[in-house]
C-alpha positions as CSV (number, residue, x, y, z in Angstrom):
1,X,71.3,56.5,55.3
2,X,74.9,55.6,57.1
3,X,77.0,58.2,58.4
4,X,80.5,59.5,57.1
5,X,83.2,57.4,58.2
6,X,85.8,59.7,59.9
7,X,88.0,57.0,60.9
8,X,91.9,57.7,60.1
9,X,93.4,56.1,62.9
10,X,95.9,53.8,61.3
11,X,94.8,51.1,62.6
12,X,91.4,51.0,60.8
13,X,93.5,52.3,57.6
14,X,94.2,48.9,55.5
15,X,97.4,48.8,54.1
16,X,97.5,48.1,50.2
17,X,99.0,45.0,49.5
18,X,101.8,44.8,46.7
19,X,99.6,43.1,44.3
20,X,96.8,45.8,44.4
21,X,96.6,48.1,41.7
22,X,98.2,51.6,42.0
23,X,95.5,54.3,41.1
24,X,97.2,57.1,39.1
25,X,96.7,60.7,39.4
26,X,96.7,63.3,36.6
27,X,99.6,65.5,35.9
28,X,97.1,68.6,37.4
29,X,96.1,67.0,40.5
30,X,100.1,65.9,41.3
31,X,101.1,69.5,40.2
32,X,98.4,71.0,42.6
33,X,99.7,68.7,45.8
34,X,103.1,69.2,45.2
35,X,102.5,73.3,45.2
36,X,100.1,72.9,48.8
37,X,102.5,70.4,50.3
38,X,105.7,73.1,49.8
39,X,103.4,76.5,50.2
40,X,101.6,74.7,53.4
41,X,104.9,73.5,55.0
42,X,106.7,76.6,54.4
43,X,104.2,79.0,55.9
44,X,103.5,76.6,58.7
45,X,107.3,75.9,59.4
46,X,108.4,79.9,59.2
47,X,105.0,81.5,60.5
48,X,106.3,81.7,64.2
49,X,103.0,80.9,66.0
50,X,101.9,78.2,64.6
51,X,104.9,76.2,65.8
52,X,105.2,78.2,69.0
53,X,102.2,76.5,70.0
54,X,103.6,73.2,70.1
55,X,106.1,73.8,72.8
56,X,102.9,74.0,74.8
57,X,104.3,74.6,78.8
58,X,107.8,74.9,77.6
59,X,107.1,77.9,75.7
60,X,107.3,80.4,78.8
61,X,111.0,78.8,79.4
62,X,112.1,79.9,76.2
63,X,113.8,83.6,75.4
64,X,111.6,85.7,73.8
65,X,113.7,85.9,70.5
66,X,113.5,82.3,70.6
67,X,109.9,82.5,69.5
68,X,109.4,84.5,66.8
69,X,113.6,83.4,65.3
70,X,112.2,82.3,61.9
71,X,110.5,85.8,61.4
72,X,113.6,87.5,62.9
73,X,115.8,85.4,60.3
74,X,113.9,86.3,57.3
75,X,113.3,90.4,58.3
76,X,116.1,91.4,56.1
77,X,115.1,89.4,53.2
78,X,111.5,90.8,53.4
79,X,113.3,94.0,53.8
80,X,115.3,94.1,50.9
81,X,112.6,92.6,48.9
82,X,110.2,95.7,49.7
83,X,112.4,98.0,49.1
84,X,113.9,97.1,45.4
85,X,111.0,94.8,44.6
86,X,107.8,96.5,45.4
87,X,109.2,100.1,46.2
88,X,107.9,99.7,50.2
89,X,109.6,100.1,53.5
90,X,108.6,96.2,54.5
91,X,110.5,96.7,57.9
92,X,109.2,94.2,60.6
93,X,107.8,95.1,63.6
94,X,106.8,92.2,66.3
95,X,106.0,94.7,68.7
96,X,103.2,95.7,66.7
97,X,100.4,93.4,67.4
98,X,99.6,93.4,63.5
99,X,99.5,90.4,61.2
100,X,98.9,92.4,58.2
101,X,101.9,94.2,57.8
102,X,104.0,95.4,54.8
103,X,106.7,93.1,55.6
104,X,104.3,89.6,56.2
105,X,102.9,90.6,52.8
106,X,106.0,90.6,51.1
107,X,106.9,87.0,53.1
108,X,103.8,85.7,51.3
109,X,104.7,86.6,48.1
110,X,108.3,85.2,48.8
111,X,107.1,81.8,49.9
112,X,104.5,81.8,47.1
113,X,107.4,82.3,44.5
114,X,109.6,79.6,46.3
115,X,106.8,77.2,46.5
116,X,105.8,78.1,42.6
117,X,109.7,77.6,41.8
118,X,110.0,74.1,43.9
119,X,107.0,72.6,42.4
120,X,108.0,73.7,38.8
121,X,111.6,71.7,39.7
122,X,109.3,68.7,41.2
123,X,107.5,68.1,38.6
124,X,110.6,68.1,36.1
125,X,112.5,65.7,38.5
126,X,109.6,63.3,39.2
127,X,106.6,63.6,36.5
128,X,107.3,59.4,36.2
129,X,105.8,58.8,40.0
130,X,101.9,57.9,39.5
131,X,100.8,59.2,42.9
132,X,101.5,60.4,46.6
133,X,99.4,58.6,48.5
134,X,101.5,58.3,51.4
135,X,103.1,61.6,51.3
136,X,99.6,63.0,51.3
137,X,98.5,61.2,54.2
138,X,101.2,62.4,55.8
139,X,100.1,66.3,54.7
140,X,97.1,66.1,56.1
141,X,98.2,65.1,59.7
142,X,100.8,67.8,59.3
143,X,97.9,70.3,59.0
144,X,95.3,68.9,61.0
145,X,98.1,69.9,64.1
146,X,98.6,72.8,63.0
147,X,95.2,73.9,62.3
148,X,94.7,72.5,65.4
149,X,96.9,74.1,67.3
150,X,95.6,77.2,66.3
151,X,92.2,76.5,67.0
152,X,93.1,75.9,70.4
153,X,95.3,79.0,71.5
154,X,92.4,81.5,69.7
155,X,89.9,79.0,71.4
156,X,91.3,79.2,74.9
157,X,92.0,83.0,74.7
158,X,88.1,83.2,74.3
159,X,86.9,80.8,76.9
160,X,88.9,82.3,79.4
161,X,88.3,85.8,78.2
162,X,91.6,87.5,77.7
163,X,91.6,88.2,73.7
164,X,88.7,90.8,74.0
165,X,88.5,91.9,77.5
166,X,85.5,94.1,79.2
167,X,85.8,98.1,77.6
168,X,88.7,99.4,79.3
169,X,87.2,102.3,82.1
170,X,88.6,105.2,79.7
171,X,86.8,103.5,76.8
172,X,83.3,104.6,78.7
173,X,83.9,108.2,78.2
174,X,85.1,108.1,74.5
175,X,82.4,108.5,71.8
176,X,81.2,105.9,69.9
177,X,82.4,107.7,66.5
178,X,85.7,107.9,67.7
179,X,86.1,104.2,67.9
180,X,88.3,101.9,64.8
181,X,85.8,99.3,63.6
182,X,87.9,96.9,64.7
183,X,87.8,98.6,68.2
184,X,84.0,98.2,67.8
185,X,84.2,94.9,67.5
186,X,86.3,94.4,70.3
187,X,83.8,96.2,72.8
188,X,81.6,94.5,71.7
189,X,82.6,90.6,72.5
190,X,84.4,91.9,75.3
191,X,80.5,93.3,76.8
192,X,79.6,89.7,76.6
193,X,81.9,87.6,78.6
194,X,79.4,85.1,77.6
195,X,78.9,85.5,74.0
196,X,83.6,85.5,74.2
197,X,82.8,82.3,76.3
198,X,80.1,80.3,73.9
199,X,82.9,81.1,70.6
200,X,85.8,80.2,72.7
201,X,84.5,76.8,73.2
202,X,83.7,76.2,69.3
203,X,86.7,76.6,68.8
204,X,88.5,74.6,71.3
205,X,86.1,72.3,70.5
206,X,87.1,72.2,67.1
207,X,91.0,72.1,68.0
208,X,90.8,69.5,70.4
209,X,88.6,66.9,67.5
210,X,91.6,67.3,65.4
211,X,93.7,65.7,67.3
212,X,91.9,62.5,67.2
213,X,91.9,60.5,63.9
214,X,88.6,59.7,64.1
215,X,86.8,63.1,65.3
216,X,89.2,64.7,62.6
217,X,86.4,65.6,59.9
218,X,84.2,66.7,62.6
219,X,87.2,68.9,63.7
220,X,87.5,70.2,60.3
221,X,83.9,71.2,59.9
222,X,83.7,72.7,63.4
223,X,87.3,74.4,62.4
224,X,85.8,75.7,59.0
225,X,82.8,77.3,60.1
226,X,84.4,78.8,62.8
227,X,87.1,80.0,60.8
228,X,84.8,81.4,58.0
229,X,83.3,83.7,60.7
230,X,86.4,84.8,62.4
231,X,88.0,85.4,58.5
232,X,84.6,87.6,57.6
233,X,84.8,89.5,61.2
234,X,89.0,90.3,60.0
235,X,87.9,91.6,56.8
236,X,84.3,93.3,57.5
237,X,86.0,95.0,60.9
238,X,89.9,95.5,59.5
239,X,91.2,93.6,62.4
240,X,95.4,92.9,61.5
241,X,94.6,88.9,61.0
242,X,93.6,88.6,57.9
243,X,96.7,86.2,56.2
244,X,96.2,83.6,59.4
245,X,92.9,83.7,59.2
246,X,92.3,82.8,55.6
247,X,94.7,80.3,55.4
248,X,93.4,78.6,58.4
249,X,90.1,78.7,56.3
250,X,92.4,76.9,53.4
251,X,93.6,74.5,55.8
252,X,90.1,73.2,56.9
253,X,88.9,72.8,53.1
254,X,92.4,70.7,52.4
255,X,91.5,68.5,54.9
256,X,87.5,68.5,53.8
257,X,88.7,67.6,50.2
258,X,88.6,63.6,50.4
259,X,85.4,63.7,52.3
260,X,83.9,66.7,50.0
261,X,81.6,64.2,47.9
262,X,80.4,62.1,51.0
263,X,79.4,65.5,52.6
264,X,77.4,66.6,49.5
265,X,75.6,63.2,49.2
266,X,74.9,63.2,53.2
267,X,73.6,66.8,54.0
268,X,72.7,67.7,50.2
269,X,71.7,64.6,48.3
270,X,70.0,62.9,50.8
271,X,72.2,59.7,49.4
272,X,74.2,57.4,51.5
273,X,78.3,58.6,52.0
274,X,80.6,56.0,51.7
275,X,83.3,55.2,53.8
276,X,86.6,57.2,53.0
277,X,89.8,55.2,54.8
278,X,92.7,57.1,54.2
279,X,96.0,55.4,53.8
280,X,98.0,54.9,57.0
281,X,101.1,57.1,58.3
282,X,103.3,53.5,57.9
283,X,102.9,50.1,57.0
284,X,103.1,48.5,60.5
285,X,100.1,48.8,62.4
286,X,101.9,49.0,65.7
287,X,103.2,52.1,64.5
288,X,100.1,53.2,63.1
289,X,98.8,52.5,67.1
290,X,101.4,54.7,68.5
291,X,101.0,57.8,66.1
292,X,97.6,57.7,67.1
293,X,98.5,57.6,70.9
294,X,101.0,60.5,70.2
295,X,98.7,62.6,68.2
296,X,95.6,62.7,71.4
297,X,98.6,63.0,73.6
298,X,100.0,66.0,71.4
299,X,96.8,67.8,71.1
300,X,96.3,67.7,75.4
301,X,99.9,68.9,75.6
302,X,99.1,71.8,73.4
303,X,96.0,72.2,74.8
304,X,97.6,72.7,78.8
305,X,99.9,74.8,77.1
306,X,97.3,77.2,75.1
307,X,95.4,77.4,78.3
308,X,98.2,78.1,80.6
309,X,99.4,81.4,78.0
310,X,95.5,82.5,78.5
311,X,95.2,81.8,81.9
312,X,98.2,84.1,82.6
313,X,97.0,87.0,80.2
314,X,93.6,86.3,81.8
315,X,95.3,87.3,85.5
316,X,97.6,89.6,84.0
317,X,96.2,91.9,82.0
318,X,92.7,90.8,81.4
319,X,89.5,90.5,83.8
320,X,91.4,88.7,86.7
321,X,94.3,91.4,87.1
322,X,94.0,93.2,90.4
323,X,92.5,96.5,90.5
324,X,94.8,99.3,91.4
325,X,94.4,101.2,94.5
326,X,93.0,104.0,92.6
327,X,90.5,102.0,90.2
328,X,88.2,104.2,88.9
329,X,87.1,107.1,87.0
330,X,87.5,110.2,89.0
331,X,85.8,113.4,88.2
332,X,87.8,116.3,88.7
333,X,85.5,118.9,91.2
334,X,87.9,121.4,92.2
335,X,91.2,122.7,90.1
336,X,93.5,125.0,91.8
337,X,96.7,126.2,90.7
338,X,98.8,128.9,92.7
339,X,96.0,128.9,95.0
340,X,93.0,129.9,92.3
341,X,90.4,128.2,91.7
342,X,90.3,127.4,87.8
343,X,86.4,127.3,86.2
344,X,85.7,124.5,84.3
345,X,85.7,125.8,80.9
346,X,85.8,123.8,77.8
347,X,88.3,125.9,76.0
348,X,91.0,125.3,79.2
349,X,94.1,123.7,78.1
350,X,95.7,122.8,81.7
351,X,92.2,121.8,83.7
352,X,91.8,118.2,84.5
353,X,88.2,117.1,83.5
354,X,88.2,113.7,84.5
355,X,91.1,111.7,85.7
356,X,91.1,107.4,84.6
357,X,93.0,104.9,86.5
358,X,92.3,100.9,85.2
359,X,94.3,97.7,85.9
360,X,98.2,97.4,84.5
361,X,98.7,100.6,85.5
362,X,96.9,102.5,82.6
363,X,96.5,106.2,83.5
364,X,94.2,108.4,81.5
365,X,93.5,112.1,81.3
366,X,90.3,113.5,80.2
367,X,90.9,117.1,79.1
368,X,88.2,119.9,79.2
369,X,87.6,119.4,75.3
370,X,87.3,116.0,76.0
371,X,90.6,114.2,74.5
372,X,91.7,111.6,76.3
373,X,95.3,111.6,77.0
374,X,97.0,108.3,78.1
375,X,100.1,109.0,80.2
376,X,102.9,107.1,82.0
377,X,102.2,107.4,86.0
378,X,103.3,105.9,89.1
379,X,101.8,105.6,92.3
380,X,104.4,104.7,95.0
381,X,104.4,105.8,98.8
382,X,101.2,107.6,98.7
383,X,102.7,110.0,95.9
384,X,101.3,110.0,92.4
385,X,103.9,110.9,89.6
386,X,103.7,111.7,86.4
387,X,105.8,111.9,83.3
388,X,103.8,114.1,81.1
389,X,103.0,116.6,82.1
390,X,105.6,116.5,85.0
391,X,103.7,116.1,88.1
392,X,104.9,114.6,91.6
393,X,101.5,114.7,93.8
394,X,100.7,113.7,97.2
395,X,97.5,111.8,97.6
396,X,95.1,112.0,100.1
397,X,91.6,110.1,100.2
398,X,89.3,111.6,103.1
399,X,87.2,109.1,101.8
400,X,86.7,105.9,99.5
401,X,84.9,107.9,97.0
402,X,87.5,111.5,97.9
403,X,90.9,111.9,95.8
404,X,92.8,114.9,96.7
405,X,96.3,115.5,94.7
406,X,98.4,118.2,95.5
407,X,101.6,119.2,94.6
408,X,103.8,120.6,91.9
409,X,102.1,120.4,88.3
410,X,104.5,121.6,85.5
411,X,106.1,123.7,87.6
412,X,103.0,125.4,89.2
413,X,101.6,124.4,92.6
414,X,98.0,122.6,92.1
415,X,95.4,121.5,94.1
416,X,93.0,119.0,92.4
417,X,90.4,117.4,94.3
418,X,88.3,114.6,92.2
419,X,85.3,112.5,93.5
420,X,84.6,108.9,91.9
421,X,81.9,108.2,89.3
422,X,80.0,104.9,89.4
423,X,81.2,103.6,86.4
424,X,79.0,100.1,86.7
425,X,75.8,102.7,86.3
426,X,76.5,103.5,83.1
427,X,73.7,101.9,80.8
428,X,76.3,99.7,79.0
429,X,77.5,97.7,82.2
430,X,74.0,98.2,84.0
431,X,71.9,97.2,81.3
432,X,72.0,93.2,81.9
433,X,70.0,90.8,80.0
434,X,65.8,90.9,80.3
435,X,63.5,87.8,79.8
436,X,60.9,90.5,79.5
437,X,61.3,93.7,77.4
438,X,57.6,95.6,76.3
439,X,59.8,97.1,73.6
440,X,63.4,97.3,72.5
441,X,66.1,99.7,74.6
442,X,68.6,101.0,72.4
443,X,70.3,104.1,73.0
């Protein structure tokens, strides 16, 4: 039994001499490339983040409309579309945090019809060419980057573990029932810096194979089945990522295609796989030589600047950001307003229950019924102010564990005094892992 031969460095790649005979492909297998070569390029070329990506360090320097300009160019097309096509409001929002939306949906269809249109004119134009060989080679590297590329940014946001942080504090004190499923899903890698480590690393792997000719297939299996997972996650726990995700999944199976029968007779058949050499990018090997420099120096470019983006989050926003001053979750004792001590009934509209400060300056009221209101806040020379409701509050901290506000609250002078919970006791962050368990702890 031999193994697959991944080489596609163009230097192992013979180039076909003049005299050898030119293979032909059938009219459906030339009218299937030449639809994936103008569907694959468009999405890649107009989807902003896969290209983003490639700017690698460079991408912080540039302005912020800079980056997402081919989605900014084409929002009044998808807007105009929705509206007299398909009867939708398909405005774009890139604030949003949501691949899924009306408008990207309408953008697929749109590239879907240019692409069914282009290959329909293609064919037409050039049904006397017998194949694409070259053209296709040069597909597949145009996909294995970005595939790559994306592999690496989702990859890098896991190993270091700012995509799915730990539960935010206010989290803690919501019920479970309450939570999206994509929420669920969320706490639930994030509990497991681990677990968000160990799948970061599959993929980077995988991103960082693809960049090398001859670790590509290997890149592309590693690719797939991590893909596959992340697409079923999307769909099974409605996370907004959906359309990226699938045709990431597409992407890895293009570039399995030539190797699909070696595959089937290694792991399947039992049978030897035969060696698969792909022809090269050009006809001089020296050129051949340097594409394959520029490709492994591409892929460490993009992987600095993937890394960088998550080490930043990471620090910014993610485990590594510095605690506020105030980091915790306080449990309201004492409420006093005009000097009155207000009970601590659950029907109270204006009592404090608890009171939720976490890193970035996220400020969270738990109310006596138990909503959790976030609110804007400031904490600036000793004074804690509030936007709504309007509150300007002195602080005061008799000890680490002591918060004592007081000031004017809507109007009315209050007095709250609060005392920290231990949030790390709660069973979710105390828990740990056990070698031995006597029998299972769930609750």
């Amino acid at each position: 039994m031999t193994v697959i031969d991944t080489a596609q460095d163009a230097e192992a790649a013979p180039t076909r001499e003049p005299s050898t005979p030119i293979r032909r492909w059938g009219p459906a297998r030339k009218v299937a490339f030449r639809f994936a070569f103008i569907y694959t390029a468009l999405f890649c070329l107009t989807f902003a983040q896969i290209t983003f990506m490639f700017f690698g360090l460079l991408g912080n320097l540039l302005p912020e409309n800079m980056i997402v300009w081919q989605m900014n160019a084409l929002a009044p097309v998808m807007e105009w579309f929705g509206r007299n096509i398909f009867g939708v409001e398909a405005v774009l929002d890139l604030d949003s945090g949501s691949g899924d939306q009306t408008a990207i949906w309408v953008y697929l269809f749109l590239i879907a019809v240019v692409a069914v249109v282009a290959t329909a004119l293609w064919s037409a134009l050039d049904r006397q060419r017998p194949e694409y060989i070259r053209l296709w080679s040069w597909t597949v590297l145009f996909l294995r980057l970005a595939l790559g590329g994306q592999m690496l940014f989702y990859g890098f946001a896991k190993l270091i573990p700012s995509q799915m942080g730990q539960p935010p504090l206010a989290t803690l004190l919501e019920p479970y029932g309450d939570f999206s499923p994509a929420s669920v899903l969320w706490m639930q890698v994030g509990s497991s810096p681990v677990y968000e480590i160990l799948l970061g690393s599959v993929e980077v792997l995988g991103g960082l194979l693809l960049f090398w000719s001859r670790t590509a297939t290997l890149g592309a299996i590693v690719s797939f089945v991590a893909m596959v997972q992340v697409f079923i996650l999307n769909m099974t726990f409605d996370v907004p990522v959906k359309i990226l995700s699938f045709h990431l999944v597409v992407f890895s199976l293009i570039l399995l295609a030539p190797q699909m029968r070696n595959l089937l007779d290694l792991f399947v058949f039992g049978r030897s796989a035969n060696p698969v050499n792909p022809p090269a990018l050009f006809t001089q090997d020296k050129l051949n030589r340097w594409a394959a420099g520029i490709q492994v120096v591409l892929g460490i470019w993009v992987a600095i600047g993937a890394a960088q983006i998550s080490w930043t989050a990471y620090h910014e926003y993610g485990g590594g950001a510095p605690k506020p001053e105030l980091y915790g979750i306080w449990s309201v004792q004492d409420f006093r307003t005009d000097g009155r001590s207000v009970p601590p009934l659950t029907t109270d509209e204006i009592r404090w229950q608890r009171l939720v400060f976490d890193t970035g300056g996220a400020t969270t009221l738990q109310m006596m019924h138990g909503a959790l209101v976030p609110i804007p806040a400031e904490i600036a020379d000793g004074t804690l102010r509030l936007q709504q409701p309007a509150a300007v509050l002195d602080i005061d901290r008799p000890d680490d564990d002591t918060l004592v506000l007081s000031g004017d609250l809507d109007g009315t002078p209050t007095t709250i005094v609060a005392h920290r919970m231990d949030h790390d006791a709660m069973t979710l962050r105390s828990r740990g892992f056990n070698w031995v368990q006597d029998e299972p702890y769930f609750r």
